[in-house]
N, C-alpha and C positions, 0 to 999 in steps of 0.2 A: 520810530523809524520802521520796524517790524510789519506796524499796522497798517502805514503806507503803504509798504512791498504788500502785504497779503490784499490791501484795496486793489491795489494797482493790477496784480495777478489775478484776482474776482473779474476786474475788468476784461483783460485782456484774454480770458476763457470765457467771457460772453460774447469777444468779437471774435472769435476765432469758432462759437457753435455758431452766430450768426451769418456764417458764412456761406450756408446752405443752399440759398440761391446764387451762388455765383457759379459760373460753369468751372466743369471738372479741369479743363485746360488752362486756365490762363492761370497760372503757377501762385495759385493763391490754396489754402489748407482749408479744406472743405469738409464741414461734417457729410457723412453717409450714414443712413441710420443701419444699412445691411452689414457696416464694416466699422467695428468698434477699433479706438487707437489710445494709446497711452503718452500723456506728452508730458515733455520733460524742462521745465522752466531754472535757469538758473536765479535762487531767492535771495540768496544774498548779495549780488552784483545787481544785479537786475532783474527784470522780470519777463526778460528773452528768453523764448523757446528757442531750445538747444535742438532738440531732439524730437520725433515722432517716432515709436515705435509700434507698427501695426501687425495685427494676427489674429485677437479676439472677433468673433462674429457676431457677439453681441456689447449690450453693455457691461465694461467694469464698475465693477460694486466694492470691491479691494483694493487698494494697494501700498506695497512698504518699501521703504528704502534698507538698506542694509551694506555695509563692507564687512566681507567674509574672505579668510585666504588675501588679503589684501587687493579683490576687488571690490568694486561700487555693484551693487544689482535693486533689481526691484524684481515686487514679487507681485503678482498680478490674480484677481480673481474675476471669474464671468458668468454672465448670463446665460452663456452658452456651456454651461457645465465643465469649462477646464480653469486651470492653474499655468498661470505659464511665470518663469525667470527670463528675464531680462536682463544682459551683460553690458551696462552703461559703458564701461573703457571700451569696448570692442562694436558696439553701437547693432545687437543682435541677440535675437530670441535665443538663450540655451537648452530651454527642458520646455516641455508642455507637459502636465499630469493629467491624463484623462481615468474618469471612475466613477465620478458623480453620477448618478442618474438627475439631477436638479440643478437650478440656480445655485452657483454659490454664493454666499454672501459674507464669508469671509477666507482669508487665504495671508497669513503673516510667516515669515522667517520664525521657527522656533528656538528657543537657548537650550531648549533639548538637547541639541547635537553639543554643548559644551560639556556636559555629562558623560557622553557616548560617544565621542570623535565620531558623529555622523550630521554632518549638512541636513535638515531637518526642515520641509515644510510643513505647516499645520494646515487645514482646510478647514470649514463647515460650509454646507450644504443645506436646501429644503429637501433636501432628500435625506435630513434628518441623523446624518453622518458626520463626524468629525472622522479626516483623515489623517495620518503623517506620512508622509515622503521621503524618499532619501536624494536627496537632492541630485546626485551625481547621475545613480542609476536610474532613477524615475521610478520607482519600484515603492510601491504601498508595502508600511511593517504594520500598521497597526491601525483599525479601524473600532470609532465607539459609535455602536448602534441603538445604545438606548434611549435616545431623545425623541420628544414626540413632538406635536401640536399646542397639548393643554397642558 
């Protein structure tokens, strides 16, 4: 049943990139390649998009689901060098992290903060950074800059 739903949602995220020619008006969900969006399918009922939540200006290369504090959020990373949270109950962007000078290409909810009662993003970057966040304040604690290339 699983592998249905996950067919069915492969599908229905190819009709919904292929959507590109259709014009921006007639209330149909159109890819734009200058304005990246995050969309939110319910997997175990169905395979209806719930949700679109747009902000990224490029493409996402990341992202995590998570309930924290007893909401839903997801955690987003981009091509356009930010991190942003997503508040699924309230249907809106919370945080954006900006720092990166690069693509990120990864960007997860850390269990760090179960340790340290701090809401905790992790990031990595081609700019060769891993960062953490504090989720609430937006605010970088800790950055590791020894990773290279080779």
């Amino acid at each position: 049943l699983l592998q249905e739903k996950n067919e069915k949602l492969t599908q229905d995220i190819q009709k919904l990139s292929n959507k590109d020619e259709q014009k921006e008006n007639d209330n149909t969900i159109s890819h734009n390649p200058k304005h990246s969006s995050t969309y939110t399918f319910d997997l175990l009922r169905s395979s209806k998009l719930l949700k679109i939540f747009s902000g990224h200006s490029n493409v996402i290369t990341s992202l995590q689901y998570s309930a924290l504090d007893g909401g839903r959020f997801l955690c987003s990373g981009s091509d356009d060098y930010t991190v942003r949270v997503w508040d699924l109950d309230n249907n809106k962007q919370i945080q954006i992290f900006n720092g990166h000078s690069s693509y990120v290409c990864s960007a997860k909810f850390s269990p760090y903060h179960r340790n340290h009662n701090r809401p905790t993003i992790c990031s990595a970057s081609h700019d060769n950074t891993i960062r953490f966040w504090d989720i609430k304040t937006a605010k970088e604690y800790q950055t590791f800059k020894e990773h290279n290339r080779h």
